[in-house]
Backbone as CSV, one residue per row, in Angstrom:
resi,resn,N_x,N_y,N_z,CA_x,CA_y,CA_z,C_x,C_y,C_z
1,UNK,2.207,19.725,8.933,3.143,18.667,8.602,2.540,17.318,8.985
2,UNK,2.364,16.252,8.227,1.762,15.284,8.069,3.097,14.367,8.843
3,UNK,2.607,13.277,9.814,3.495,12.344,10.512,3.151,11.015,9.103
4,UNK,4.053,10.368,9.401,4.477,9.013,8.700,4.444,7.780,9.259
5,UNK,3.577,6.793,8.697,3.283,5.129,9.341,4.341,4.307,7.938
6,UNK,4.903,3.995,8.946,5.936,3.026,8.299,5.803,1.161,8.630
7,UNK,6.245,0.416,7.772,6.372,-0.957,7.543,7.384,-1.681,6.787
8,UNK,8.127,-2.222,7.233,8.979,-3.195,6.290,9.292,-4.053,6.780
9,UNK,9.016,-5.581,5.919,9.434,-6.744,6.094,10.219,-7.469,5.208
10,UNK,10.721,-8.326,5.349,11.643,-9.001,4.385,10.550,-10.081,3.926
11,UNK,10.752,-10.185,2.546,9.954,-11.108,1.640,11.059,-11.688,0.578
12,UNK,10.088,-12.987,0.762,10.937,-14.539,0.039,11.018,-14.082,-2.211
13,UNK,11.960,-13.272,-2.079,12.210,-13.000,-3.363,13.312,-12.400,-3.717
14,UNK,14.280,-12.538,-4.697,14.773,-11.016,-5.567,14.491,-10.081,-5.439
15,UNK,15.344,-8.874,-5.711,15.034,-8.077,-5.744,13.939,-7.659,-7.749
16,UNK,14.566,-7.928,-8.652,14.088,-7.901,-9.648,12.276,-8.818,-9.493
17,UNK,11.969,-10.011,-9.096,10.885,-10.774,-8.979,9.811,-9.594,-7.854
18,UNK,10.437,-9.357,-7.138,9.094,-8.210,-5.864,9.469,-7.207,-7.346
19,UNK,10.284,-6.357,-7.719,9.869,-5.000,-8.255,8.812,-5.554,-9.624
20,UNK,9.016,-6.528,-10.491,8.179,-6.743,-11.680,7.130,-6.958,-10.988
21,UNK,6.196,-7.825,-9.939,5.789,-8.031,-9.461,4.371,-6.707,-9.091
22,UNK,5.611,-6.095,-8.208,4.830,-4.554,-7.517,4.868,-3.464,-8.608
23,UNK,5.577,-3.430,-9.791,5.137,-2.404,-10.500,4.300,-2.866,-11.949
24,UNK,3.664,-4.252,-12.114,2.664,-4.705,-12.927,1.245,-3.993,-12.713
25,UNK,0.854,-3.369,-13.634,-0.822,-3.151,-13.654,-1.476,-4.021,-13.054
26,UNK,-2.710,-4.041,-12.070,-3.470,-4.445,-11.548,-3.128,-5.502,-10.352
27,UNK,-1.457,-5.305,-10.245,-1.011,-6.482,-9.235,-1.512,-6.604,-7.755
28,UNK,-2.472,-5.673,-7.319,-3.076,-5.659,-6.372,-3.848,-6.901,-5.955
29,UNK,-4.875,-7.191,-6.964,-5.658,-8.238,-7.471,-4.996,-9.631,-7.251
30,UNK,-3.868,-9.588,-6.823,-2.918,-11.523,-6.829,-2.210,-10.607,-5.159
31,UNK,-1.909,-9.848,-4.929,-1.403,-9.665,-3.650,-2.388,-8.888,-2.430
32,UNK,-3.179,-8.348,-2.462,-3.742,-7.319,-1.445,-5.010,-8.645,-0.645
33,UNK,-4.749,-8.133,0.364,-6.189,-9.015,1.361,-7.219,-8.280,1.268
34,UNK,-7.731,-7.088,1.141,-8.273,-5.755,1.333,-9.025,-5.813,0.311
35,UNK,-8.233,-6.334,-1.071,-8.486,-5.755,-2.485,-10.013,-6.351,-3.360
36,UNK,-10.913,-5.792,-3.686,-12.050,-6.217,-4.346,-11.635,-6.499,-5.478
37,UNK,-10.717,-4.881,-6.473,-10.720,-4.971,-7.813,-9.377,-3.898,-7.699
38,UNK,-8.598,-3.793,-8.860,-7.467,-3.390,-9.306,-7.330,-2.800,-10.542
39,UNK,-7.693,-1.997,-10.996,-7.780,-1.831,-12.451,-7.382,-0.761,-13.056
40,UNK,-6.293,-0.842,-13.483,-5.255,0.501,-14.491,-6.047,1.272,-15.333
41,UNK,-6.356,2.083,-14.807,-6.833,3.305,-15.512,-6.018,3.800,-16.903
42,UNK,-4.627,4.694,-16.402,-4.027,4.737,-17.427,-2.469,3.922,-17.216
43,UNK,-1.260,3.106,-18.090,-0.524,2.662,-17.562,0.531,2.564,-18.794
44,UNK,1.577,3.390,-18.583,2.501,3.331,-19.842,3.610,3.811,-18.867
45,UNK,4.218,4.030,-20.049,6.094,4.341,-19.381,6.049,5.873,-18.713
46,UNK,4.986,6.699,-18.952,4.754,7.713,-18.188,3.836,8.463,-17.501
47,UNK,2.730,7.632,-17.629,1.683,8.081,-16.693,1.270,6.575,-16.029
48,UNK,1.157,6.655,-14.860,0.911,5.242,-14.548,-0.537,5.911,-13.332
49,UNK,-1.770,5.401,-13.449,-2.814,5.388,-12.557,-3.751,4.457,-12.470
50,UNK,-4.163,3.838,-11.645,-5.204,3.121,-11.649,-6.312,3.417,-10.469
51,UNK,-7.335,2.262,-9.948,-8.159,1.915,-8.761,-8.457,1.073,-8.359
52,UNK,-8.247,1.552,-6.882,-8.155,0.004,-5.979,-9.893,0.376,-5.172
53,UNK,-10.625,-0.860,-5.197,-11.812,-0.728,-4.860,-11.671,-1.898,-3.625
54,UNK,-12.035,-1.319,-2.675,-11.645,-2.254,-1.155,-12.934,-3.404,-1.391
55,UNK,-12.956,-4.145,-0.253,-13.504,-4.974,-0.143,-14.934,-4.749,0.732
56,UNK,-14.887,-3.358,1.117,-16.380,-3.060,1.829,-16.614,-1.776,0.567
57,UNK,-16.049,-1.674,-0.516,-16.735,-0.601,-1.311,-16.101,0.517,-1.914
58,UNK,-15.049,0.773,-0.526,-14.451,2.328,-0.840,-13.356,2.171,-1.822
59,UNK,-13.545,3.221,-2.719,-12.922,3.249,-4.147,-12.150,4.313,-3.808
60,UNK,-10.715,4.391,-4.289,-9.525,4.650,-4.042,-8.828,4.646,-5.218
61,UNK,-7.830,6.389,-5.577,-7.414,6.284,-7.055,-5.767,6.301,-6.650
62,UNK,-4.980,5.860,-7.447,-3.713,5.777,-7.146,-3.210,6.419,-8.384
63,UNK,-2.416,7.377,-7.975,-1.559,8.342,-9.078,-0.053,8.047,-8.905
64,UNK,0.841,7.605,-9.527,2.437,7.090,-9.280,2.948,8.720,-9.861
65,UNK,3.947,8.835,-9.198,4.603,9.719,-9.332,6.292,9.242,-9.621
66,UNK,7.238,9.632,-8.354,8.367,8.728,-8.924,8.489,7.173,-8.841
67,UNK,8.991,7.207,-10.189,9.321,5.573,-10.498,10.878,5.236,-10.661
68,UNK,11.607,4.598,-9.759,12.581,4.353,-9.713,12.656,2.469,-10.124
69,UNK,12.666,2.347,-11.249,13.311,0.898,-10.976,13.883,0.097,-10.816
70,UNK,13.063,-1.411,-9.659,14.446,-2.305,-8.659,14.344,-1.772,-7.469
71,UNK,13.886,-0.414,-7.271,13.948,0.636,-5.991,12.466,1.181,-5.741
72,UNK,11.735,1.347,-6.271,10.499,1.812,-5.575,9.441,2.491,-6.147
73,UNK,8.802,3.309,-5.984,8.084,4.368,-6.244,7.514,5.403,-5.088
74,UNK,6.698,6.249,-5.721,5.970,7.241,-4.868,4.558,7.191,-5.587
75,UNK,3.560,7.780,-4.960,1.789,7.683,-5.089,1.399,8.117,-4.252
76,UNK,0.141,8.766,-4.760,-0.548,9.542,-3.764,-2.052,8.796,-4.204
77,UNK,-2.945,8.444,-3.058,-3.740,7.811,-3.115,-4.932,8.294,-2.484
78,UNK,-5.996,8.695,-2.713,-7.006,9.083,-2.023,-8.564,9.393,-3.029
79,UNK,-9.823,9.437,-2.602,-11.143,9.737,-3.360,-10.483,10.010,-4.066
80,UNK,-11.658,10.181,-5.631,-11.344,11.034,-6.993,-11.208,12.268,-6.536
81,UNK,-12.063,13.064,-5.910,-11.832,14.550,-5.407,-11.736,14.371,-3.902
82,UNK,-11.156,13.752,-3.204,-11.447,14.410,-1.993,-9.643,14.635,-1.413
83,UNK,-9.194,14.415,-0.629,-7.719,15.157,0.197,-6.794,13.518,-0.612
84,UNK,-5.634,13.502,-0.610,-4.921,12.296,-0.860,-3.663,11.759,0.147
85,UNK,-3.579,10.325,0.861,-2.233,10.654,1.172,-1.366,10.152,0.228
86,UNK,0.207,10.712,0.972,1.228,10.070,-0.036,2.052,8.956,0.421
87,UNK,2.108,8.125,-0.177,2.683,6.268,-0.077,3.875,6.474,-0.931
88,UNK,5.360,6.095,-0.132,5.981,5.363,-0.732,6.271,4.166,-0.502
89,UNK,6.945,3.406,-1.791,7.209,1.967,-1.719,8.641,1.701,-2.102
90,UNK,9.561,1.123,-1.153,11.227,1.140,-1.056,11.391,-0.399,-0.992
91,UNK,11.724,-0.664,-2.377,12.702,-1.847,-2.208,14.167,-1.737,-1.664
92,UNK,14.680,-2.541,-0.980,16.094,-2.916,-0.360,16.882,-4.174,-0.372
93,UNK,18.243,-4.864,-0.893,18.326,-5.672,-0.247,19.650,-5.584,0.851
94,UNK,19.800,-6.399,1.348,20.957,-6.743,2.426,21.635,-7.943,2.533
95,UNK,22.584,-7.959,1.843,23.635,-9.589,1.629,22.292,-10.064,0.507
96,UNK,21.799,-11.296,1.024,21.494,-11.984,-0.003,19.740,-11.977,0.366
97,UNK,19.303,-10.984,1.119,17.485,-10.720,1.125,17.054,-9.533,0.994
98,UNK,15.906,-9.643,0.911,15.252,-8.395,0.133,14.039,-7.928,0.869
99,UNK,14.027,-6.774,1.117,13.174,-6.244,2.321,11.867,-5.044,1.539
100,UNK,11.184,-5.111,1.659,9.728,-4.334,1.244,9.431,-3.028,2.020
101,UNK,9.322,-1.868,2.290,9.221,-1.020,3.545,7.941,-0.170,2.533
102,UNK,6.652,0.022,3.361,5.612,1.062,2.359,5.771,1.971,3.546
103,UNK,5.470,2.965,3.511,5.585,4.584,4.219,4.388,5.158,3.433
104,UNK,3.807,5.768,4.678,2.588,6.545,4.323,2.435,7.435,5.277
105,UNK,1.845,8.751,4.462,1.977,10.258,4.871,0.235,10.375,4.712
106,UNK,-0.678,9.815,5.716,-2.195,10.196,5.872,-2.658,11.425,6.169
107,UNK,-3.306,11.690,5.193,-4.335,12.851,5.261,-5.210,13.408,6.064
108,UNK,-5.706,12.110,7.208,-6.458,12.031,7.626,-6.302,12.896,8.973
109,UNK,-7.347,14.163,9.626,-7.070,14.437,10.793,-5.941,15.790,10.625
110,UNK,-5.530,16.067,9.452,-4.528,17.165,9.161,-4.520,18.300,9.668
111,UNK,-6.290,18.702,9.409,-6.646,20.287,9.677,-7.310,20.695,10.985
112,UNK,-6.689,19.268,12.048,-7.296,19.262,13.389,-6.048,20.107,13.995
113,UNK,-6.321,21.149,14.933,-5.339,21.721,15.661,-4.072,20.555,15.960
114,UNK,-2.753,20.686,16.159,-1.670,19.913,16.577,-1.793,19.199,17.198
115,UNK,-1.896,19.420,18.658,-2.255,18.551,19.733,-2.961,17.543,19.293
116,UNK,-4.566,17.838,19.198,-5.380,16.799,18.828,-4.937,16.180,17.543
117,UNK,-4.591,16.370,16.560,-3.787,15.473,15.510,-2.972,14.797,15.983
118,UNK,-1.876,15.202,16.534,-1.189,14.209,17.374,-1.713,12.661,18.015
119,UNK,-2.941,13.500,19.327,-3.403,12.260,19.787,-4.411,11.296,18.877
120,UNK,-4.818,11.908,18.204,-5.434,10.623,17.125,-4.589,10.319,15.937
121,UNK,-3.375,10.449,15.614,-2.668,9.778,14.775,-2.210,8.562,15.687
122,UNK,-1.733,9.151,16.933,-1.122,7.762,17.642,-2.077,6.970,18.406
123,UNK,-3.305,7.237,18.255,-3.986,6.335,19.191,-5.060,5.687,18.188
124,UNK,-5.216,6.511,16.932,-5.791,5.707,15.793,-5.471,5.278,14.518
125,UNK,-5.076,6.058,14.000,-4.202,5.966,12.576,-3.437,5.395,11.995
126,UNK,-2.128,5.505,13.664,-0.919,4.727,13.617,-1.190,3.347,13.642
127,UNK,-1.697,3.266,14.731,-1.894,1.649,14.671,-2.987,1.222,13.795
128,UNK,-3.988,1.251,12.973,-4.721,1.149,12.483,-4.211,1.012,10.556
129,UNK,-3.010,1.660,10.615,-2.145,1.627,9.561,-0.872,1.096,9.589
130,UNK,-0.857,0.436,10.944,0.642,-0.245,11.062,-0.010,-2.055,10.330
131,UNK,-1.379,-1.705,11.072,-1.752,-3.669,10.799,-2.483,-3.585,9.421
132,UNK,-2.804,-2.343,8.733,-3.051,-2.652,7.159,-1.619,-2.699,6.347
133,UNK,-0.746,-2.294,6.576,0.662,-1.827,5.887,1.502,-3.637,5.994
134,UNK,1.092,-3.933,7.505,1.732,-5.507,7.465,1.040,-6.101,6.616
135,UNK,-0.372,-6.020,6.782,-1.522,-7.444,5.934,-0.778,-7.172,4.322
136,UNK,-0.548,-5.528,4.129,-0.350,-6.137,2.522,0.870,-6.008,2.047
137,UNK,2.104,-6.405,3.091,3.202,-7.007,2.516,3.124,-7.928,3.291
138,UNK,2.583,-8.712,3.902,2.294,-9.888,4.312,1.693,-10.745,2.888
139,UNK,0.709,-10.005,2.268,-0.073,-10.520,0.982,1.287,-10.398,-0.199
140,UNK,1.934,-9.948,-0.265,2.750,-9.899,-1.151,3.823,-10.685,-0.984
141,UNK,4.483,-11.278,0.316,5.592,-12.091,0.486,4.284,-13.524,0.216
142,UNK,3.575,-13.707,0.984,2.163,-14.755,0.467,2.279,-15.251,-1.131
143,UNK,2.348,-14.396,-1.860,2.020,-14.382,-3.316,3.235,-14.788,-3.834
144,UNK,4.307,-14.405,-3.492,5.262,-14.570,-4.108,5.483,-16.036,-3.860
145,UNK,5.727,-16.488,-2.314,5.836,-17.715,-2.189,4.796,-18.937,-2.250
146,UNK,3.451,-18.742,-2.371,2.392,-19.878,-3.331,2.420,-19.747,-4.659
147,UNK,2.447,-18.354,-4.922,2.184,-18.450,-6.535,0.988,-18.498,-7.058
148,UNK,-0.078,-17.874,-6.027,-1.386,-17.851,-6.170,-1.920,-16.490,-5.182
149,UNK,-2.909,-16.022,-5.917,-3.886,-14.468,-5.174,-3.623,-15.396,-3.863
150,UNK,-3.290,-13.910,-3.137,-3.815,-13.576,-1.628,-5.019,-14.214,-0.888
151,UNK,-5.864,-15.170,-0.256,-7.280,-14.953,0.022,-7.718,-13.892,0.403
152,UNK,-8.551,-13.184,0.067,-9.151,-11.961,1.255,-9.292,-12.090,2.676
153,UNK,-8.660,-10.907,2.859,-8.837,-11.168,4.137,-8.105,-12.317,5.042
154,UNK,-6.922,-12.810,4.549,-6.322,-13.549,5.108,-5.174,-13.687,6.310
155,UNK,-5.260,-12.507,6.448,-4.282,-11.977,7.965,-5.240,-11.500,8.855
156,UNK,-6.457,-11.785,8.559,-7.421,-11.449,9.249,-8.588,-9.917,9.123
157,UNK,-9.328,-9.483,9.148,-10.247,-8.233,9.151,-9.797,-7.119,9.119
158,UNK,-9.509,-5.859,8.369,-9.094,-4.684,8.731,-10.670,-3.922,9.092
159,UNK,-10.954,-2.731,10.157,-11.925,-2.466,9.979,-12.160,-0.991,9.281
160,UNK,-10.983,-0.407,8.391,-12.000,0.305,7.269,-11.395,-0.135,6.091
161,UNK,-10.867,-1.196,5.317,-11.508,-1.571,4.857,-11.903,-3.160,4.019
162,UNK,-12.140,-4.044,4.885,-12.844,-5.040,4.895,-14.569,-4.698,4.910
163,UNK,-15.460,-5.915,4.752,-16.658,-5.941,4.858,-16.982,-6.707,6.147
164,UNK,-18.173,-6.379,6.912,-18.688,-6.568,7.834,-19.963,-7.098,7.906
């Protein structure tokens, strides 16, 4: 059983403006700090996939699964062949703001006995995926309110995956 790194912040938008926004082809590319390249593989009303190619190299395929719209999705993201985790993305609002929350179910460390999975989810993973999960709804409340791409790297360095 895979543990879960969670994030949500409230961002300066609608609810309709974040969902067109986050469910546009290649929208990575105007919101992600991380992001090299963004590019929709396949993208219609029922298969939606693309790849996100980081900024030190590592290429990453994103498969959408449920699409709820106004409300969210699901994706599983990982190598072309290698293990994937699964990401969801939950829009919310409350009175009159609108809150972003991504949840992710990492792969990483799975087939390590319990114990030791344990201690390296919480002493690496977790936090290591709490400050990529902020940078890129940090990049996305960013975007919404300039109205211009993210800079790279602008919440500062992640170290897997930024360049060094």
């Amino acid at each position: 059983m895979r543990l879960v790194v969670s994030q949500e912040k409230k961002v300066e938008s609608s609810v309709k403006n974040l969902w067109d926004l986050i469910s546009s082809p290649g929208h990575l590319n105007l919101v992600h700090p991380f992001c090299k390249t963004n590019e929709a593989i396949q993208w219609n009303k029922k298969i939606r996939k693309d790849m996100l190619v980081y900024l030190n190299g590592l290429r990453y395929f994103r498969e959408f699964h449920k699409w709820d719209i106004n409300k969210g999705y699901t994706l599983e993201i990982g190598t072309k062949r290698g293990k994937k985790s699964e990401v969801e993305w939950q829009i919310r609002s409350c009175k009159s703001e609108t809150f972003l929350k991504i949840s992710v179910k990492p792969y990483l460390f799975e087939n390590y006995p319990r114990p030791i999975y344990n201690i390296l989810f919480y002493l690496i993973v977790k936090p290591m995926l709490n400050s990529y999960l902020k940078s890129v709804i940090s990049g996305i409340n960013w975007y919404l309110v300039n109205k211009k791409p993210v800079p790279r790297n602008n919440f500062g360095k992640h170290f897997w995956f930024s360049s060094y």
